[in-house]
C-alpha positions in Angstrom: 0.0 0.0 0.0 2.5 2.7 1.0 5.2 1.4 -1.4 5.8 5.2 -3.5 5.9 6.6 -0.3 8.4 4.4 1.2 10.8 4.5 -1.8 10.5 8.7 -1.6 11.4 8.7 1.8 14.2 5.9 1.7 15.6 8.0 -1.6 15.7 11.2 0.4 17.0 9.6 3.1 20.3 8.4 1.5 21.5 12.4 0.7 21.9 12.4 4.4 24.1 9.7 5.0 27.8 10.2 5.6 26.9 13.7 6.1 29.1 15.0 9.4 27.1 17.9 10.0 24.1 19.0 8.6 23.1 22.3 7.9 19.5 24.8 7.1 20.0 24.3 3.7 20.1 20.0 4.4 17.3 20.3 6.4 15.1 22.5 4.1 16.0 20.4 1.4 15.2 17.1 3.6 11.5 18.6 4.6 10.8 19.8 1.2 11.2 16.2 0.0 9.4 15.2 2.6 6.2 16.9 2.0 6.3 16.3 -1.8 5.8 12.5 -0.8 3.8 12.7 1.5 1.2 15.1 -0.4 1.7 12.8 -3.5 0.8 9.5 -1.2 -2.5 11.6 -1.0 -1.7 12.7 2.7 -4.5 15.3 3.8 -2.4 18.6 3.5 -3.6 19.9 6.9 -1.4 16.9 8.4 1.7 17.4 6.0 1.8 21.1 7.5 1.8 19.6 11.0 4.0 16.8 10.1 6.6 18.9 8.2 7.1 21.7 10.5 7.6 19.4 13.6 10.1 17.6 11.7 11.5 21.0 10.6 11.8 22.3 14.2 13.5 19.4 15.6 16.1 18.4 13.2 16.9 22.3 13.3 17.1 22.1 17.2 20.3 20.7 19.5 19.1 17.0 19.2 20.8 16.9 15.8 22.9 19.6 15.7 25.1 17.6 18.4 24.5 13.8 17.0 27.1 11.8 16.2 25.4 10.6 13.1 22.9 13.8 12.1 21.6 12.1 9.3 20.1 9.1 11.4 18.9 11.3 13.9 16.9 12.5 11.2 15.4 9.4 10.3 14.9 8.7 14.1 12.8 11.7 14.2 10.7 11.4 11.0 10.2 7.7 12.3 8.9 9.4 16.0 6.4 11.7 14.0 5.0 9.2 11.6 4.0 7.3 15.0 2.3 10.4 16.1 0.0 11.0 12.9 -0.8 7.2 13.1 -2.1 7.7 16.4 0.9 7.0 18.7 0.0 4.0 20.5 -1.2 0.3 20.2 -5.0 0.7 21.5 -6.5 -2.5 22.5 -10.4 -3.3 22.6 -11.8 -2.2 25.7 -13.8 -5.4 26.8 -16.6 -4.9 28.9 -16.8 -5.3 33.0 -19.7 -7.5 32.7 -21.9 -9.0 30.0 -20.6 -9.3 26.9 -18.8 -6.5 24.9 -20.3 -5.3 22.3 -18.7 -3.8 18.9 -20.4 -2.2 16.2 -19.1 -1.7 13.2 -19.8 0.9 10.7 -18.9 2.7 7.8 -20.1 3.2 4.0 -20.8 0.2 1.4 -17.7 -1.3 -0.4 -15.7 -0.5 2.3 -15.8 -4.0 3.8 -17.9 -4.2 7.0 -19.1 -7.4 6.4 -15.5 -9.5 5.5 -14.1 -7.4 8.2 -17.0 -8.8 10.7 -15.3 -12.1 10.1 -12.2 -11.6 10.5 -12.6 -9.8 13.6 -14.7 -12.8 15.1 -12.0 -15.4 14.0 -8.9 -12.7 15.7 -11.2 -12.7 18.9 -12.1 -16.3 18.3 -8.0 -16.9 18.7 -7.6 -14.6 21.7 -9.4 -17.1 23.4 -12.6 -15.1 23.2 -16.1 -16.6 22.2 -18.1 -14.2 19.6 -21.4 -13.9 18.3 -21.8 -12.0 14.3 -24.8 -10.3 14.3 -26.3 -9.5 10.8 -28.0 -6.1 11.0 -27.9 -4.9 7.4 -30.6 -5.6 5.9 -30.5 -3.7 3.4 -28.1 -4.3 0.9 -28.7 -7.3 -1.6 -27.5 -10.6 0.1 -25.6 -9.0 3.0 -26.8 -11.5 5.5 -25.8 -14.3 3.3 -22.5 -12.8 2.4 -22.5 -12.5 6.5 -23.5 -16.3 7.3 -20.6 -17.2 4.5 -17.8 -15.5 6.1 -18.9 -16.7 9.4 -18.8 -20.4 8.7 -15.5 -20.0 7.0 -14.2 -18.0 10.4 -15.5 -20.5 12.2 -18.0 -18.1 14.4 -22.2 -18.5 14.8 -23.8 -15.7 12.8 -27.6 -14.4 14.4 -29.9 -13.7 11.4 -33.4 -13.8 12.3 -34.3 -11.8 9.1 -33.1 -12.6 5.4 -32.6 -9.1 4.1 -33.2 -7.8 0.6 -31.8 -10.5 -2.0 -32.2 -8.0 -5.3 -31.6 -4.4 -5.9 -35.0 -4.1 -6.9 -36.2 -4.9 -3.2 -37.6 -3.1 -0.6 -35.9 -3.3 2.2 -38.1 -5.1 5.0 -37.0 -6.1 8.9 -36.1 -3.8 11.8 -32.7 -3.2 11.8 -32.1 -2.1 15.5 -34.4 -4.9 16.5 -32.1 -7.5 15.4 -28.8 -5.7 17.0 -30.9 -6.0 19.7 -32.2 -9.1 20.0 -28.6 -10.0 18.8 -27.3 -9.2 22.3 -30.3 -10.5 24.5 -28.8 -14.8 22.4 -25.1 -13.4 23.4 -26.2 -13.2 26.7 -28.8 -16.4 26.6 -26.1 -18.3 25.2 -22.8 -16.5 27.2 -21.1 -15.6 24.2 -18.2 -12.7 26.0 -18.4 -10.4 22.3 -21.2 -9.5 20.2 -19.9 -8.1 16.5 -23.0 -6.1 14.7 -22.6 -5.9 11.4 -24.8 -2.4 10.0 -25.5 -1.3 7.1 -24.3 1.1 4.4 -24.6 3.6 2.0 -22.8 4.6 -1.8 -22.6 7.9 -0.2 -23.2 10.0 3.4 -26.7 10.6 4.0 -29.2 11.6 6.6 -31.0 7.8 6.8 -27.6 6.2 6.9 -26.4 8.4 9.8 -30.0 8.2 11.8 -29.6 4.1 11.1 -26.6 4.0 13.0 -27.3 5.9 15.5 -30.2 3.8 16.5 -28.7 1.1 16.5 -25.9 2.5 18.6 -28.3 4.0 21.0 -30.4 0.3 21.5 -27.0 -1.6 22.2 -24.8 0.7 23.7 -22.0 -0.4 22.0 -18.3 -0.8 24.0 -16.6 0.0 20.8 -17.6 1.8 17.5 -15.0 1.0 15.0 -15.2 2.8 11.6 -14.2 0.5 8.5 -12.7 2.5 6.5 -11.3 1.4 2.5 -7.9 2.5 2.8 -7.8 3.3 -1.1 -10.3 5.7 -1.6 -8.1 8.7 -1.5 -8.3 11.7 0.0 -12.1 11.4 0.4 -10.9 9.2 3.4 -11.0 12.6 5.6 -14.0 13.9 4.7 -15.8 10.3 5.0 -14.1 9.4 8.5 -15.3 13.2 10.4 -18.7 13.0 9.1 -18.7 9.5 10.6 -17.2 11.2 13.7 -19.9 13.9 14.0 -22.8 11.4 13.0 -21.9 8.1 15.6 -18.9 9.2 17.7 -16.9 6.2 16.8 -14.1 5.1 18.9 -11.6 3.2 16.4 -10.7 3.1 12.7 -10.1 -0.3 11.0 -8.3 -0.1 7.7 -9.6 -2.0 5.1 -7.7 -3.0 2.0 -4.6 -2.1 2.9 -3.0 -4.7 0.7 -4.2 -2.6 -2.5 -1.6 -0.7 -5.0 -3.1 2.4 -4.3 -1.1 5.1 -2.9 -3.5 5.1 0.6 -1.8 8.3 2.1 -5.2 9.6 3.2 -5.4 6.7 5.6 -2.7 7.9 7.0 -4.8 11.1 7.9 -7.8 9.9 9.5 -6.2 9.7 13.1 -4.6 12.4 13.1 -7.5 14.3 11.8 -10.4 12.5 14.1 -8.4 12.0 16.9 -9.8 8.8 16.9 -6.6 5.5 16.9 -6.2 3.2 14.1 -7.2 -0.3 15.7 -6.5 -3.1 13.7 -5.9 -3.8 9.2 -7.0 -5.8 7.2 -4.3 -6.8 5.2 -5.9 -9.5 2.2 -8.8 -11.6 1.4 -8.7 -14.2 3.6 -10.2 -14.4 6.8 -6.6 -14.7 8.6 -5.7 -11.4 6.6 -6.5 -9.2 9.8 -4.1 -8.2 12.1 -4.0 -5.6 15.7 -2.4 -2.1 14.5 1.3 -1.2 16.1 1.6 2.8 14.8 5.8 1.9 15.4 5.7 -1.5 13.7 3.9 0.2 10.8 5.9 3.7 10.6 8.7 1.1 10.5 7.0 -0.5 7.3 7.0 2.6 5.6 10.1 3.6 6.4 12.0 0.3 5.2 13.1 -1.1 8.4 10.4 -3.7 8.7 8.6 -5.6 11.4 10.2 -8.3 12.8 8.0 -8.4 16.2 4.9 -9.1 13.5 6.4 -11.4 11.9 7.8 -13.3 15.3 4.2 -13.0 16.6 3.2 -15.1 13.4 5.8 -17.8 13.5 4.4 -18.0 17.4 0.8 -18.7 16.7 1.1 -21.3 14.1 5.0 -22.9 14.2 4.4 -26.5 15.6 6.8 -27.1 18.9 6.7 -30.7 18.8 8.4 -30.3 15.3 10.8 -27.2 16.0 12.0 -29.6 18.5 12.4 -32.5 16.7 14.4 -30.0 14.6 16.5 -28.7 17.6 17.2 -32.4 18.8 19.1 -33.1 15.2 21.1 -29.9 15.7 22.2 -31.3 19.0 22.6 -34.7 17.9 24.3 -33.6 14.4 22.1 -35.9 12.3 21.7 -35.1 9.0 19.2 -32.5 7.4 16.8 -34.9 5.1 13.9 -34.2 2.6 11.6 -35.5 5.3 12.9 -32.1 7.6 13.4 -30.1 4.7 9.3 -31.1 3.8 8.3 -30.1 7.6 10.1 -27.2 7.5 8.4 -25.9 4.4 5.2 -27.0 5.9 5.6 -25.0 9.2 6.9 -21.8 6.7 3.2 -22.1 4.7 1.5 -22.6 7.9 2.5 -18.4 8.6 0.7 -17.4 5.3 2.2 -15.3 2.2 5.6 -16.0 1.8 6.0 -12.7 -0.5 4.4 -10.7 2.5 6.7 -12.1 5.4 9.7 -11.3 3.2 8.2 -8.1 2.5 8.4 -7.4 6.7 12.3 -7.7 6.5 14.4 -4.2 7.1 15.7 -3.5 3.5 13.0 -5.3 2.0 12.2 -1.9 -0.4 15.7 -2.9 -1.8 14.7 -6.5 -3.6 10.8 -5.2 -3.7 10.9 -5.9 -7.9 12.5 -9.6 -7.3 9.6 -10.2 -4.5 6.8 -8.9 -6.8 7.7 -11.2 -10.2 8.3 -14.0 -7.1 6.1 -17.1 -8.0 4.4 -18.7 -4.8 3.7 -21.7 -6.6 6.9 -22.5 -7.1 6.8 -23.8 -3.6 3.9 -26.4 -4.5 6.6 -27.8 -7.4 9.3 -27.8 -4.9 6.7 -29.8 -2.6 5.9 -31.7 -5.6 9.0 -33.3 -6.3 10.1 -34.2 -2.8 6.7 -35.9 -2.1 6.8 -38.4 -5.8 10.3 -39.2 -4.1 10.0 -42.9 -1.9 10.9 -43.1 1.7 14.1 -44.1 1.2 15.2 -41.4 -0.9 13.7 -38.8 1.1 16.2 -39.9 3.7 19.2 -41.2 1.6 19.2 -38.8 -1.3 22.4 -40.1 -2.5 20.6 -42.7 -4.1 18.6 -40.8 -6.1 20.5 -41.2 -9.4 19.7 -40.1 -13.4 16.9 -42.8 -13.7 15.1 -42.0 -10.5 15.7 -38.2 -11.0 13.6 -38.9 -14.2 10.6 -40.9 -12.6 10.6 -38.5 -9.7 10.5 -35.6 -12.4 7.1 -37.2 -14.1 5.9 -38.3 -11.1 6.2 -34.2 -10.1 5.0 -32.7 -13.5 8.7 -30.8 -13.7 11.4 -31.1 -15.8 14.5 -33.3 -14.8 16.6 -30.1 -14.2 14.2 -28.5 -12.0 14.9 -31.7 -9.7 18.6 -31.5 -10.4 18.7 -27.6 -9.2 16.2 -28.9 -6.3 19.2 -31.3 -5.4 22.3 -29.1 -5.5 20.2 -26.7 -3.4 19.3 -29.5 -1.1 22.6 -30.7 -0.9 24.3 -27.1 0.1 21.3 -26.8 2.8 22.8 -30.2 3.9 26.6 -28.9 4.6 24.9 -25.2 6.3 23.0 -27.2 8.6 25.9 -29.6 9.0 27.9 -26.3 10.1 25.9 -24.7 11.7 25.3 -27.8 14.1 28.9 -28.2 14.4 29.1 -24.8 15.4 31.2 -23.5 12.7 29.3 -20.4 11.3 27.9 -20.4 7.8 30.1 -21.0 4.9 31.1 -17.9 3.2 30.2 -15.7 5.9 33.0 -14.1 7.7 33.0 -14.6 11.2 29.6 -16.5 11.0 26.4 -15.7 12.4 27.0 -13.4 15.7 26.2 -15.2 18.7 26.5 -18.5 17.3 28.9 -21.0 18.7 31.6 -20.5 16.7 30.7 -17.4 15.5 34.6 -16.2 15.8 35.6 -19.2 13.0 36.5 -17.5 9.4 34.8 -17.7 6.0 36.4 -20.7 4.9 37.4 -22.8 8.9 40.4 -22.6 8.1 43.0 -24.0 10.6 43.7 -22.3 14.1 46.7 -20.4 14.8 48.1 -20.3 11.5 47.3 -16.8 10.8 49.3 -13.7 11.6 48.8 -12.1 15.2 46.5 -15.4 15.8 48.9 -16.7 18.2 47.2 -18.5 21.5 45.9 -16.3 24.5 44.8 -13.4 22.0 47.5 -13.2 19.6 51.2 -12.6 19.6 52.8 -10.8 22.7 56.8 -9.0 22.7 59.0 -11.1 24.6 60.4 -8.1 26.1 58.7 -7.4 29.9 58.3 -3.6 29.5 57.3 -3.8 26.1 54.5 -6.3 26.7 53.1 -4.2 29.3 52.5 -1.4 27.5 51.1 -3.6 24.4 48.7 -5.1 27.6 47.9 -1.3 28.5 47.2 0.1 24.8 44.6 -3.6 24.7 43.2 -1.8 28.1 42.8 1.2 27.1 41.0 -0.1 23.4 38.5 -1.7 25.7 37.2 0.8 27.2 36.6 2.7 24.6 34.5 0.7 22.8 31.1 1.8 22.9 28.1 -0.4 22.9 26.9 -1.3 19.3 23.7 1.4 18.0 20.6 1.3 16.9 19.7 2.2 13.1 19.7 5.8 14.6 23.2 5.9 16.0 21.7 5.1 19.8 21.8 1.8 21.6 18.7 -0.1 21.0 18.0 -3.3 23.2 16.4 -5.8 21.1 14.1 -8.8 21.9 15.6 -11.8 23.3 13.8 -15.1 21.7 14.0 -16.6 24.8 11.7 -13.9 26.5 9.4 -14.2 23.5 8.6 -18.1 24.2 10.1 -19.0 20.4 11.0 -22.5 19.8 14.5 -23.6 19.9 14.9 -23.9 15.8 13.9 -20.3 15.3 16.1 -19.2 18.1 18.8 -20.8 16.3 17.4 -19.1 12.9 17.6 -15.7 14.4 21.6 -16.4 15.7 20.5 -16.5 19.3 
């Protein structure tokens, strides 16, 4: 969604770096840039002002002026005020004290109420929760349908005690804020702890709509009123989301859509406009495409430095623990990597969803963003393909697998026999890195290894101990004269201390998440380098 934006601001970014000292011209230049992409993302312009001249006043005050790297402090503060006009902080659903808690959602057709009403009922269904969809528009043509569809496939009961209109032609029949109603009374009968109420609504703003949902909001007394908003509509977005505001006080915005190509920058506005927080996205078409909204973890996106806590938080809910540590016992043991692991592993990987969207949460992802587009998820199906028409044996033993088998295994696969040869010399160079890596010895090519493996001091190619220069035992080669060596022991001292811890992307130390603290299996750990 915010991919021209992200490239502008990653572009502009790069004049800054290496740059000592920065002066009024830099930072003119800097903000000028700025606002060009953000008013060509279709940011409202009210919020570029706002945006630009904070920026402005910082990066023009002491806290870059005496930086040790001025050009990530900018960045660092850009980063600070794209949090701001996304609302600042995670907001949570405030669940009611007693009863259930009910959420209404609302907003104008197209935008994706209904979908969203789904997906939010499967999220909650996962927190542990136990929600009830209640289908209260019944006025657009098969809404209530469309409703009952998405509930079954989320896996949560839908009320609909009326059928709705099922043509354009229809008059719309049924009480509205009758069923909302008697959509809480069966929560409560049936002590379901959430109540979703889907409403209904219109090509445009108007008086009926408004009155509608107000009624409705005013019979159930909603906990939450989250506005669904399509995140591609442009800059319309603003004046869609305050007459919203005025009409039903809503107390959250959803994001709809936000996987589309358009440039979205408006959505981007409505918080900062309304006041009101961005709550969660929807981020695709299937009912798992929903996801709680982190203003950091997205200014991150935008910026191109990614969001690894989102995509830890995925590999959590659905990696498999029995298998990671069926995994983590072979490193231990040192037995080899086979297609049977290589199978799982892909398996668990699919489990997380799109694998163009988790590489597309890595920092520097903006970099490869052309080779991730024309990136073919079905080639993982032929991968899975080939190693499934092998037997048993070779899945274990592929050293068996010679010309003829490559060939039955190819037809068996619907592939050609050099797709399965380049599936082998991949396999077999996954074979020595996990061998390695096992072993302790780093990754091959890699100098130093991965930091904080075992091993991680071992060179590119493990080459033998102690043959180097200056790699002499007990830290290197020492003078055999007494007052020499102390001072060479007193120089080491005094290069000790001044180290300085290692920085953040912005030039200040950063503490970053320990896997341990975050519950992860012991394979990921060891995929992370922990």
């Amino acid at each position: 969604m915010f991919n021209s934006l992200s490239d502008r601001l990653t572009a502009t970014f790069k004049n800054l770096k290496g740059k000592g000292r920065l002066t009024e011209a830099d930072v003119d230049a800097t903000v000028r840039e700025i606002r060009r992409a953000l008013l060509d993302a279709d940011v409202a312009v009210p919020v570029v002002r706002e945006f630009t001249a904070a920026v402005k006043e910082r990066a023009l005050g002491l806290e870059v002026s005496e930086a040790l790297n001025p050009g990530q402090q900018v960045v660092k503060i850009v980063n600070e005020e794209l949090q701001n006009i996304l609302g600042g902080q995670t907001r949570r659903i405030r669940m009611a004290k007693s009863g259930p808690t009910i959420i209404m959602l609302a907003g104008l057709q197209g935008a994706g109420k209904t979908t969203l009403a789904g997906k939010l009922g499967k999220w909650l269904k996962g927190q542990g929760h136990r929600p009830l969809l209640v289908a209260s528009d019944l006025q657009r043509p098969n809404a209530v349908t469309q409703l009952q569809v998405v509930g079954e496939r989320a896996g949560v009961p839908v009320f609909a005690p009326h059928p709705g209109t099922t043509s354009e032609f229809d008059d719309p029949t049924g009480d509205p804020v009758q069923v909302a109603r008697d959509g809480v009374a069966q929560a409560r009968a049936r002590l379901h702890d959430v109540v979703i109420v889907d409403t209904a609504g219109r090509l445009g703003i108007d008086e009926a709509l408004m009155t509608q949902a107000r009624d409705i909001r005013d019979a159930v007394r909603p906990d939450e009123v989250l506005f669904v908003i399509d995140a591609m509509i442009g800059q319309d977005a603003v004046n869609t989301a305050q007459a919203f505001n005025e009409g039903v006080d809503f107390t959250g915005v959803v994001l709809s859509k936000l996987d589309g190509d358009a440039r979205g920058g408006a959505a981007l506005s409505v918080a900062s406009v309304t006041g009101k927080p961005i709550m969660f996205a929807s981020t695709g078409e299937n009912v798992d495409d929903f996801e709680q909204f982190h203003p950091d973890r997205m200014a991150s996106r935008i910026l191109d430095m990614g969001d690894v806590l989102t995509l830890i938080e995925q590999a959590e809910k659905q990696w498999d623990r029995a298998e990671a540590e069926k995994m983590a016992r072979k490193f231990t043991d040192q037995e080899d990597f086979t297609f049977e692991d290589f199978l799982a592993q892909m398996q668990q990987l699919r489990k997380m969803g799109s694998m163009k969207k988790m590489l597309m949460m890595m920092p520097g992802a903006a970099g490869m963003r052309e080779q991730l587009e024309n990136f073919d998820e079905r080639e993982i199906d032929r991968v899975e393909a080939i190693v499934r028409s092998m037997t048993p044996h070779e899945r274990v033993a592929p050293k068996i697998i010679n010309g003829s088998r490559r060939a039955r295994i190819a037809k068996g696969s619907g592939v050609t026999v050099s797709e399965v040869n380049q599936l082998m010399e991949r396999f077999a160079q996954a074979q020595k890195m996990m061998k390695r890596l096992a072993q302790g010895k780093g990754v091959p090519g890699m100098p130093g290894g991965i930091p904080g493996m075992p091993g991680a001091g071992a060179g590119a190619g493990g080459g033998k101990k102690g043959k180097g220069k200056g790699s002499a035992k007990k830290g290197g080669s020492r003078s055999g004269n007494p007052a020499k060596r102390a001072q060479e022991n007193a120089a080491l001292e005094q290069q000790r201390k001044q180290k300085a811890p290692a920085g953040s992307a912005f030039g200040a130390a950063q503490a970053q998440p320990d896997p341990a603290d975050l519950n992860l299996p012991k394979g990921f750990e060891k995929f992370l380098g922990k």
